[in-house]
FIGU-679346 format. One record per residue (C-alpha): residue number from 1; chain; x negated, y, z negated. Coordinates in nm, 2 decimals, padded with zeros to 4 digits, m for minus. Each point is the difference from the previous one (the first is absolute). Layout:
N
<NUM,"A",<X,Y,Z>>;
...
This chain:
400
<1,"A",<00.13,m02.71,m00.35>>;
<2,"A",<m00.33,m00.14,00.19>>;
<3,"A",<00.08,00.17,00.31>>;
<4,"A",<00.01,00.33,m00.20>>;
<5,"A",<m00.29,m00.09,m00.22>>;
<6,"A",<m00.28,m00.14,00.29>>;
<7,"A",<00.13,00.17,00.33>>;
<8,"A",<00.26,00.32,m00.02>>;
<9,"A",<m00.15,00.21,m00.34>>;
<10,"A",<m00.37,m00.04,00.12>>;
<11,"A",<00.09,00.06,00.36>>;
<12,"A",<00.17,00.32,m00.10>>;
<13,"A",<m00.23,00.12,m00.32>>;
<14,"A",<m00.22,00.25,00.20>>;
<15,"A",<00.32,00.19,00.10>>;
<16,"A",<00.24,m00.05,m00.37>>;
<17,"A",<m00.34,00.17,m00.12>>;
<18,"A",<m00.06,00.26,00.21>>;
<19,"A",<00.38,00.11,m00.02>>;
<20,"A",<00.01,m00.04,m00.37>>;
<21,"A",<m00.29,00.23,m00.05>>;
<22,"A",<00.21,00.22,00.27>>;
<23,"A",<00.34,m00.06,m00.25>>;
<24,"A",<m00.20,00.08,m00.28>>;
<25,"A",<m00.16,00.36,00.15>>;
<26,"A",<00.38,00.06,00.12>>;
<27,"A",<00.09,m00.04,m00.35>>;
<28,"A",<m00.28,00.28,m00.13>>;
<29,"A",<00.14,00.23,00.32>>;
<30,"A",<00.35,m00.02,m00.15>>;
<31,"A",<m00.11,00.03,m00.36>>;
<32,"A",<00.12,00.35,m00.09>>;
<33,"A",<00.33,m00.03,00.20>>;
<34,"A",<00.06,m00.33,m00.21>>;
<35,"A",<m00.11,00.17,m00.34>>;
<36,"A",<00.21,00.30,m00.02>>;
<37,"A",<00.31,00.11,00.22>>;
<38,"A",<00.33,00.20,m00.05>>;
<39,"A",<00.34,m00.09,00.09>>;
<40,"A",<00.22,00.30,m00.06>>;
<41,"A",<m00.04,00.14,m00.36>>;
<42,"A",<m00.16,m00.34,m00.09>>;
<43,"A",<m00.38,m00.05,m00.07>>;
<44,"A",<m00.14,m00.33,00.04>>;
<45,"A",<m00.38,m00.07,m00.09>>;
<46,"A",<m00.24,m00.20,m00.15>>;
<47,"A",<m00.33,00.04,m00.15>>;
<48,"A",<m00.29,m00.07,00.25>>;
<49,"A",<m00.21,00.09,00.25>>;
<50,"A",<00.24,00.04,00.27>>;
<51,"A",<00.16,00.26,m00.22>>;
<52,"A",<m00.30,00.20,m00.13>>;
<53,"A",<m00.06,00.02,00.35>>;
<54,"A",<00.33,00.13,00.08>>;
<55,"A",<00.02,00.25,m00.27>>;
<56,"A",<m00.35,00.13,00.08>>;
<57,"A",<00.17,00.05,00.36>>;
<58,"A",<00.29,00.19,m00.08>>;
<59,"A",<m00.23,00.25,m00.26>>;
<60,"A",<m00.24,00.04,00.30>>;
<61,"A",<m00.26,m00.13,m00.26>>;
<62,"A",<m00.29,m00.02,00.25>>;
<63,"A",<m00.25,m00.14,m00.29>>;
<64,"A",<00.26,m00.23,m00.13>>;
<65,"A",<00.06,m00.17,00.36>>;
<66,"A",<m00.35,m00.04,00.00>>;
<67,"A",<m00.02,m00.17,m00.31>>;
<68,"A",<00.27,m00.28,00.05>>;
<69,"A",<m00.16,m00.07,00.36>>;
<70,"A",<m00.31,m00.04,m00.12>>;
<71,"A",<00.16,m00.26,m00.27>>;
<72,"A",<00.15,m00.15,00.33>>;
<73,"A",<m00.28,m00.05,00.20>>;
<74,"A",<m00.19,m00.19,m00.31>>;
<75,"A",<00.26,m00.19,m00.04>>;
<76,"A",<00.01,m00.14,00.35>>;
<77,"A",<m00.38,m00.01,00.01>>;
<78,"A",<00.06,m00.26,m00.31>>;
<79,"A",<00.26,m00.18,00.17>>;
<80,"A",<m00.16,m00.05,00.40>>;
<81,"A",<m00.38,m00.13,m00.23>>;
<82,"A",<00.22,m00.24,m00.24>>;
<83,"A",<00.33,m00.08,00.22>>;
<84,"A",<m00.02,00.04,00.37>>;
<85,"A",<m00.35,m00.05,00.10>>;
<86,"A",<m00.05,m00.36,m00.16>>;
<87,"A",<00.38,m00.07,00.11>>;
<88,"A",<m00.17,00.08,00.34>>;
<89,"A",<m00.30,m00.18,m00.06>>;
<90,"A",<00.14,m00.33,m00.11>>;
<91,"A",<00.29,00.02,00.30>>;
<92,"A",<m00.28,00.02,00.25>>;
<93,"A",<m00.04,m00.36,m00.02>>;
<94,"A",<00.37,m00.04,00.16>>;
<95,"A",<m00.10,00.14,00.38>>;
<96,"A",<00.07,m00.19,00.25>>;
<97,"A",<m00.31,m00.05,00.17>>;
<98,"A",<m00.28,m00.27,00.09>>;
<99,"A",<m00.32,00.24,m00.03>>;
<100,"A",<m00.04,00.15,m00.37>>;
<101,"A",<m00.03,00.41,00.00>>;
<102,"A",<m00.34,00.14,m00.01>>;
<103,"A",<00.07,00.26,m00.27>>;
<104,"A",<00.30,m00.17,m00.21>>;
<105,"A",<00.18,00.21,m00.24>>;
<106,"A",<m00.23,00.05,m00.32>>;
<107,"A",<00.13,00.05,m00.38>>;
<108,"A",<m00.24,00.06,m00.24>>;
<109,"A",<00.32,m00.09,m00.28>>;
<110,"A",<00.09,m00.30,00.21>>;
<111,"A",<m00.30,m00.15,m00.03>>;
<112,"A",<m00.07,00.07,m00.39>>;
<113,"A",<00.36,m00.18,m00.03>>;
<114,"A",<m00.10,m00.28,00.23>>;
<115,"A",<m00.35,m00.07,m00.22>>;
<116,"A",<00.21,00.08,m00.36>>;
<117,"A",<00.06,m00.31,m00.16>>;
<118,"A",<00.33,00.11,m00.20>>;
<119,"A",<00.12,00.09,00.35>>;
<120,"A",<m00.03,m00.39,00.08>>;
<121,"A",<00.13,m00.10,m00.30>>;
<122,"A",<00.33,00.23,00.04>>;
<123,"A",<00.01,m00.15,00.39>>;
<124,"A",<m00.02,m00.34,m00.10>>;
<125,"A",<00.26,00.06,m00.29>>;
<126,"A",<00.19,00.17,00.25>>;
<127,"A",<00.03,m00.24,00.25>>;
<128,"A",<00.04,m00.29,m00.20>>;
<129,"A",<00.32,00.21,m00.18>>;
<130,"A",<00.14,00.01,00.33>>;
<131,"A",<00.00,m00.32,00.14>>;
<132,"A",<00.16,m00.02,m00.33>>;
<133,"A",<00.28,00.21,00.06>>;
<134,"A",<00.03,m00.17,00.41>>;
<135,"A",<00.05,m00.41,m00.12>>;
<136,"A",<00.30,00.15,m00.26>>;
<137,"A",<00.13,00.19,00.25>>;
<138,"A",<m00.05,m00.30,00.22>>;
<139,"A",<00.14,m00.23,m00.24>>;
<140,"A",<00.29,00.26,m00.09>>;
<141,"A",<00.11,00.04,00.32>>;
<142,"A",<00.01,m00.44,00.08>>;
<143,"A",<00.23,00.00,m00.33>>;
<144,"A",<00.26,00.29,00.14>>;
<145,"A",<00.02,m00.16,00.32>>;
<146,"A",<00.07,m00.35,m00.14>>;
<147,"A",<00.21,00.13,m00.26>>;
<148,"A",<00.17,00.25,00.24>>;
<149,"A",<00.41,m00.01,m00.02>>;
<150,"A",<00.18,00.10,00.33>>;
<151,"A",<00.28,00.16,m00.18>>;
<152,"A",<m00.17,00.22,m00.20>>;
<153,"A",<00.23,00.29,m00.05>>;
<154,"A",<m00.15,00.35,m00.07>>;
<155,"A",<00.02,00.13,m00.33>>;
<156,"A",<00.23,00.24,m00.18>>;
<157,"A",<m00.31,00.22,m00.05>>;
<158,"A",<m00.06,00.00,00.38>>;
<159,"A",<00.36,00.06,00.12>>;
<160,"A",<00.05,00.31,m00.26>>;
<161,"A",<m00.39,00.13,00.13>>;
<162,"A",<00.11,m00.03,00.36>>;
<163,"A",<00.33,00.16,m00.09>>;
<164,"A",<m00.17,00.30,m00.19>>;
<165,"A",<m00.24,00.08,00.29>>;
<166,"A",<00.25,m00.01,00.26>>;
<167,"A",<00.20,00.22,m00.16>>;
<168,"A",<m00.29,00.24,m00.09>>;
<169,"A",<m00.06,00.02,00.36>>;
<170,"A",<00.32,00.04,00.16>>;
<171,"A",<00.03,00.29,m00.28>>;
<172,"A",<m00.33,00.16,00.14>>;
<173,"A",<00.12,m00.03,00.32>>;
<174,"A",<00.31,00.15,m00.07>>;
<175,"A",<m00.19,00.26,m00.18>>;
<176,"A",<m00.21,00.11,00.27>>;
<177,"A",<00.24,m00.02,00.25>>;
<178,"A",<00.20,00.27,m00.19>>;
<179,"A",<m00.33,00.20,m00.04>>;
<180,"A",<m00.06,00.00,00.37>>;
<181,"A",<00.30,00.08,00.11>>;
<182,"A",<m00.03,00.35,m00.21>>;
<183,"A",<m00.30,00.06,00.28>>;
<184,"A",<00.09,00.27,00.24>>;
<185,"A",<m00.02,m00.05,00.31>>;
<186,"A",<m00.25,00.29,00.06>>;
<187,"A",<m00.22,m00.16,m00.29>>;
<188,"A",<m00.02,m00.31,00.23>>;
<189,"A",<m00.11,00.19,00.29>>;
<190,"A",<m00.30,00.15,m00.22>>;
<191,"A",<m00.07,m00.37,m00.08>>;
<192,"A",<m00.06,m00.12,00.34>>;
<193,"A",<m00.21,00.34,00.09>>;
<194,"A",<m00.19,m00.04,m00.29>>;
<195,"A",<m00.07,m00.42,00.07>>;
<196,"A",<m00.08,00.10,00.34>>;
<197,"A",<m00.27,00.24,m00.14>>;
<198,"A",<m00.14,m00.24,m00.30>>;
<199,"A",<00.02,m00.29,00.31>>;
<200,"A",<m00.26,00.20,00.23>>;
<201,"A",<m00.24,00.12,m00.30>>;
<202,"A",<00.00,m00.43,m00.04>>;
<203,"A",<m00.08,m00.05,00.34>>;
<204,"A",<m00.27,00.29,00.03>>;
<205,"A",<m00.16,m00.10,m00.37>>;
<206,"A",<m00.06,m00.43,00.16>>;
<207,"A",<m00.13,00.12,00.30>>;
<208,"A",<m00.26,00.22,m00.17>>;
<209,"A",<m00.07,m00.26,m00.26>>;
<210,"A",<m00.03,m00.27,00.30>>;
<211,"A",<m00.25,00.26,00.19>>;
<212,"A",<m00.25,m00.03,m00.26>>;
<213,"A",<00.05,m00.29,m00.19>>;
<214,"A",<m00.03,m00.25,00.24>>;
<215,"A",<m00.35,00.11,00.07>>;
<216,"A",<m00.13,00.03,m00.31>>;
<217,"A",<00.17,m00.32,m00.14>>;
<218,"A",<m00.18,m00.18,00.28>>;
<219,"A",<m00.31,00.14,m00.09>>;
<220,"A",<00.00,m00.10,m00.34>>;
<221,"A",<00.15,m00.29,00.05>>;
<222,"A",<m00.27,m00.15,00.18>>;
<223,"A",<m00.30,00.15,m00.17>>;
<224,"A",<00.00,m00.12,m00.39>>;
<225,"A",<m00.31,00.25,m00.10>>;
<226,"A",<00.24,00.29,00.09>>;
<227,"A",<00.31,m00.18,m00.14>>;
<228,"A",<m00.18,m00.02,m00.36>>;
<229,"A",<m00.02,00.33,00.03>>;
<230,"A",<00.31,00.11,00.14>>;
<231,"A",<00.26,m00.23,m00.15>>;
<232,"A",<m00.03,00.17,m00.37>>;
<233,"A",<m00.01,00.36,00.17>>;
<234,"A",<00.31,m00.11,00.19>>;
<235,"A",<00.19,m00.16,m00.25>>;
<236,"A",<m00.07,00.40,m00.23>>;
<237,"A",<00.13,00.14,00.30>>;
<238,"A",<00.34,m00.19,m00.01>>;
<239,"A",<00.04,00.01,m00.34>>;
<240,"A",<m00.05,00.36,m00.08>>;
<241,"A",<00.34,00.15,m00.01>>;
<242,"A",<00.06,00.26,00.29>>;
<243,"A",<00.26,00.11,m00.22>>;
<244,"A",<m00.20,00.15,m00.17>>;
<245,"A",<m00.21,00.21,00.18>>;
<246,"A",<00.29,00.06,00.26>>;
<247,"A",<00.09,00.33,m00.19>>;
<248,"A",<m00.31,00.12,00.01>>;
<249,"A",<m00.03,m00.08,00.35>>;
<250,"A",<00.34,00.16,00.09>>;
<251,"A",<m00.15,00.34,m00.15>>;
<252,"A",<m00.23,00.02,00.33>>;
<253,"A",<00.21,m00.11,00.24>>;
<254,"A",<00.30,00.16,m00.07>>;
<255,"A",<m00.14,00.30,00.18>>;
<256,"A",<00.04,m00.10,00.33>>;
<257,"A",<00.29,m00.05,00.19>>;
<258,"A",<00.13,m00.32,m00.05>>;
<259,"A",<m00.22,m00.09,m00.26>>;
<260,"A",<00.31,m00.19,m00.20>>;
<261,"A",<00.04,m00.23,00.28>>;
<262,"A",<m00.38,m00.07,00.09>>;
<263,"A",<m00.05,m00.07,m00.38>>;
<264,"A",<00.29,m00.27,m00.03>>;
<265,"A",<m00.16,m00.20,00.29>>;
<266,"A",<m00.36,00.06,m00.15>>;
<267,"A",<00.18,m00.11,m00.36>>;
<268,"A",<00.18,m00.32,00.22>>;
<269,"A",<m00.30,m00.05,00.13>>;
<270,"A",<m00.20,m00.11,m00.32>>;
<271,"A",<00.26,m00.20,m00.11>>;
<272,"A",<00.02,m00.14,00.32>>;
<273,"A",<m00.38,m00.11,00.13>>;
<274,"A",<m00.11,m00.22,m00.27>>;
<275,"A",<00.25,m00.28,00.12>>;
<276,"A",<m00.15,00.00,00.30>>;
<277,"A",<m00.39,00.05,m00.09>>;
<278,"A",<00.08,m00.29,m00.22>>;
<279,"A",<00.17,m00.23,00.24>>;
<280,"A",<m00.24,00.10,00.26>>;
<281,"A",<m00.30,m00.11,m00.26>>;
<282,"A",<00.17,m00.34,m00.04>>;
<283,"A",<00.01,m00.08,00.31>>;
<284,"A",<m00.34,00.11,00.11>>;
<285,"A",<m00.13,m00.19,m00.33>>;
<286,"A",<00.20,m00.30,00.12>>;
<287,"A",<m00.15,m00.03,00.33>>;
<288,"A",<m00.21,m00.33,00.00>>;
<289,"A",<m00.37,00.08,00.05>>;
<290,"A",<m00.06,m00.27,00.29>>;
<291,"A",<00.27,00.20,00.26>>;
<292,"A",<m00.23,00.29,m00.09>>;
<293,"A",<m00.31,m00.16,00.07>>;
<294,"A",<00.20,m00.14,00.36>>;
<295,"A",<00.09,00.39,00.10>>;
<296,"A",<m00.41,00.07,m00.04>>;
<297,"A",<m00.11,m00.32,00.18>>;
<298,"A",<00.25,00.07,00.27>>;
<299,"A",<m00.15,00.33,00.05>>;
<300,"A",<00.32,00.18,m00.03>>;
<301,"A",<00.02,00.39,00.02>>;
<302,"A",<00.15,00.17,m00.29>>;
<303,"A",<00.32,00.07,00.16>>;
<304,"A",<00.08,m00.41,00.14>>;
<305,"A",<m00.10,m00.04,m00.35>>;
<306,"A",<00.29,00.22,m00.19>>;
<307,"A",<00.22,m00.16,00.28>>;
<308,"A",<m00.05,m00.35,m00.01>>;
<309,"A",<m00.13,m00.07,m00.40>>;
<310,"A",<00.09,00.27,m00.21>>;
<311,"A",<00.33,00.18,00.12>>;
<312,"A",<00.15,m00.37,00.02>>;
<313,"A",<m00.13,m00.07,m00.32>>;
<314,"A",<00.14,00.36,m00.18>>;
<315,"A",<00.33,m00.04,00.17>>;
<316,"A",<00.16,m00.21,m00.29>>;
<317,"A",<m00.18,00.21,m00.26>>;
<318,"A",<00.06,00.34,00.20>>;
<319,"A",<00.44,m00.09,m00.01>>;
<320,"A",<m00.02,m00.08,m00.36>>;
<321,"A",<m00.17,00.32,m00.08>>;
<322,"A",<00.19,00.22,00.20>>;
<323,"A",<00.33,m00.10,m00.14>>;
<324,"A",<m00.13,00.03,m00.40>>;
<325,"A",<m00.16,00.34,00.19>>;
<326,"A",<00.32,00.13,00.12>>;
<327,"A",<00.18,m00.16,m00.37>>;
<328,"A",<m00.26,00.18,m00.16>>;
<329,"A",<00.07,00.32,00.26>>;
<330,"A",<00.37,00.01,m00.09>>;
<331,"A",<m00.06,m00.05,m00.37>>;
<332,"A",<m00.26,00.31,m00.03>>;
<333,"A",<00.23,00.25,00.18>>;
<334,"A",<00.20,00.03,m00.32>>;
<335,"A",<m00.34,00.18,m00.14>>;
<336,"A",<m00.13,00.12,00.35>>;
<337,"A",<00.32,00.21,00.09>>;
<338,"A",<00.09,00.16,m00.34>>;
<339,"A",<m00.27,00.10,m00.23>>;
<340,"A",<00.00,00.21,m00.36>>;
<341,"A",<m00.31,00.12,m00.11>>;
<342,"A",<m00.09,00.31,m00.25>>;
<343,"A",<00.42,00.05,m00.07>>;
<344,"A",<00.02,00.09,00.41>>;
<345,"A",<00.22,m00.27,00.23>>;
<346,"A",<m00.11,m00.04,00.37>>;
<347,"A",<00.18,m00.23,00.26>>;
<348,"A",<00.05,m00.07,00.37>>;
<349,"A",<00.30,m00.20,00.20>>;
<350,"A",<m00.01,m00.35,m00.11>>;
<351,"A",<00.19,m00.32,m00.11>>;
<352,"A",<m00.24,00.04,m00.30>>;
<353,"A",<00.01,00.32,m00.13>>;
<354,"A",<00.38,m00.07,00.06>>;
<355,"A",<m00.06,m00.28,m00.30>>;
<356,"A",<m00.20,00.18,m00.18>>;
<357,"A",<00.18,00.30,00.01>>;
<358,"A",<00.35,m00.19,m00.08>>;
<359,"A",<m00.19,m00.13,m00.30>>;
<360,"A",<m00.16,00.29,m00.17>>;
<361,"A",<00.41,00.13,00.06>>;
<362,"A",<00.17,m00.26,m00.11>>;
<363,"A",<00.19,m00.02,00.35>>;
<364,"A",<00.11,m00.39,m00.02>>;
<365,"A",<00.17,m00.02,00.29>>;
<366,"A",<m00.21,00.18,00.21>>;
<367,"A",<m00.32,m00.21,m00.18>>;
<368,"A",<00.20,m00.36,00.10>>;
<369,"A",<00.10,00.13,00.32>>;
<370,"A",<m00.40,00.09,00.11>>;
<371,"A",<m00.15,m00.30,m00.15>>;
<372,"A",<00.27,m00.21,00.19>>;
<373,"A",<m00.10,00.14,00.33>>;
<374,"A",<m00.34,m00.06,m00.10>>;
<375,"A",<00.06,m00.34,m00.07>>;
<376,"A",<00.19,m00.09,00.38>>;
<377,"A",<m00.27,00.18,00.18>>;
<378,"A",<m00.31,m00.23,m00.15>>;
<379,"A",<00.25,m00.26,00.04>>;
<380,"A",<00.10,00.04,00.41>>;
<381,"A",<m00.40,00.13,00.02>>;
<382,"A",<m00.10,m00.36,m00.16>>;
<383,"A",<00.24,m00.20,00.22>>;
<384,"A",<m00.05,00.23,00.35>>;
<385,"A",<m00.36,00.06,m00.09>>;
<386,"A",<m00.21,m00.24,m00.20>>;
<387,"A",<00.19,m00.33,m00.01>>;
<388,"A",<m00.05,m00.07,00.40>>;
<389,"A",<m00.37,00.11,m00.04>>;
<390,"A",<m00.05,m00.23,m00.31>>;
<391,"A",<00.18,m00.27,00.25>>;
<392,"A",<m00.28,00.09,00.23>>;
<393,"A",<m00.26,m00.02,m00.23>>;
<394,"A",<00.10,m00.35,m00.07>>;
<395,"A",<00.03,m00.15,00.29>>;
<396,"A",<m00.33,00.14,00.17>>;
<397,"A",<m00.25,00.15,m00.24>>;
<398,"A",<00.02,m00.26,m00.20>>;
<399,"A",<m00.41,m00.13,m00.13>>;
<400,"A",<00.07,m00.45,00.03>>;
């Protein structure tokens, strides 16, 4: 518990931040696909934004979209002044470095909480209620152990749970064993050309989120006047729901030849880059400022510089980010590849307009079939892919 407490949680809190602002934007992306949704002849919603949204949408209600994102862009104004940006500013004391920043992060609600005096008395109430609750559980756990039987013999309660969920799950398996076996053969071979199809838009939407991201992460990274003003524009631009507009987009580009295809990668794409524009802002942020201060004395040009300090820096922030990218990537195609706006369906070749379209059908097996094969291709990608460069990551990149 003190190893967590004084060494692991601070060590990692400038990267479980930026990620959880990142988890929470995710969540706004995926708000109108989460709100309302049809499986066969069934209707599934529930009141909300997400759904306002996504009813706005499908009546082409240009004024009405407009509406709900503005409501959606206050809203995470609210949040980055009263959430993120003191979460930031108190986390900056956690970097590991010997020089303090010259331009620290700055919270103008962090501050009025640090001078408030009811926020001292809650801390101190706070604090004293858990170390509290760690000497019982201190105390609890001396008492089991000395009072500790070795032939304690599970439960009746336990035996009938165990029983019950094994048999639930060889049931399911049996279930969808049955259901797959229905797939033609033919169906299977539009599967693999359609996860071959969904698998490049992936690879094309990171390396265009990587091509700019990096950069720009970098920059604000390292310059805390222009990440004041870019973090709260940044975090309006992940949350606002591409979902939403996508339709609207889709009206433009549907014109050209193509124009299906390019929009699902433009679609993957913004559910793709704010992993990696968040990532790439943690790490820059986590940089300690007296290895920047060693590049400038040392003279170094800007490219030795990306080479030796930054780029080795990234590289365990850059791996995480590109597989939530690619998680995010395979996720969005479900919306990217199969669209309904205005009573008129559009969709291309793709493992997720495959889902989506077995949804809105009711086609169960071909709907556990696709999601299936979506789940062993991010699983082989993460083991082929990711898992050896998080191994490298590890072992060399690592900032001790």
């Amino acid at each position: 518990m003190l190893r967590l407490t004084t060494i692991e949680l601070p060590f990692a809190a400038i990267g479980l931040i930026w990620n959880s602002m990142m988890s929470w934007a995710g969540g706004w992306f995926f708000l109108m696909a989460a709100e309302i949704f049809t499986v066969g002849q069934r209707d599934f919603r529930l009141p909300g934004l997400g759904a306002y949204l996504s009813e706005a949408a499908s009546a082409g209600d240009l004024r009405a979209i407009g509406y709900g994102v503005t409501s959606l862009v206050l809203l995470v104004v609210i949040l980055d002044q009263l959430v993120w940006r003191p979460l930031l500013s108190w986390a900056d004391r956690f970097k590991v470095e010997f020089v303090e920043s010259a331009e620290p992060q700055r919270s103008w609600f962090y501050d009025a909480l640090m001078a408030s005096r009811v926020f001292a008395w809650v801390r101190a109430h706070v604090h004293g209620c858990l170390e509290s609750i760690e000497v019982r559980t201190q105390n609890y756990g001396r008492v089991a152990n000395e009072t500790k039987t070795v032939s304690a013999a599970p439960g009746v309660s336990a035996w009938m749970l165990r029983v019950g969920l094994s048999g639930g799950l060889i049931y399911g398996t049996v279930r969808a064993a049955i259901m797959l076996a229905g797939v033609p053969a033919a169906v299977w071979g539009h599967i693999a050309l359609a996860s071959g199809a969904t698998l490049l838009r992936v690879m094309a939407s990171l390396v265009l989120a990587l091509a700019w991201t990096v950069p720009l992460g970098v920059a604000i990274g390292f310059n805390q006047r222009l990440a004041r003003w870019c973090q709260p524009l940044v975090q309006i631009a992940a949350s606002i729901p591409a979902t939403a507009l996508f339709p609207v987009f889709l009206l433009a580009i549907l014109r050209f030849a193509h124009g299906m295809n390019v929009a699902a990668i433009l679609l993957m794409l913004m559910g793709t880059q704010w992993y990696l524009l968040f990532n790439v802002l943690a790490g820059a942020s986590a940089i300690p400022q007296d290895l920047k201060y060693t590049t400038a004395l040392l003279d170094m040009g800007r490219f030795e510089r990306w080479r030796t300090l930054i780029l080795p820096a990234l590289f365990p922030y850059l791996v995480t980010g590109a597989i939530t990218s690619t998680g995010g990537a395979w996720n969005a195609s479900i919306v990217a590849e199969y669209s309904t706006f205005a009573g008129r369906t559009v969709q291309t070749m793709g493992l997720g307009a495959l889902i989506s379209h077995a949804t809105a059908e009711g086609a169960y097996p071909l709907l556990l079939a696709s999601t299936l094969t979506m789940i062993l291709i991010v699983t082989l990608v993460n083991g082929l892919v990711w898992r050896p460069l998080y191994r490298l990551a590890e072992e060399r990149f690592r900032m001790e």
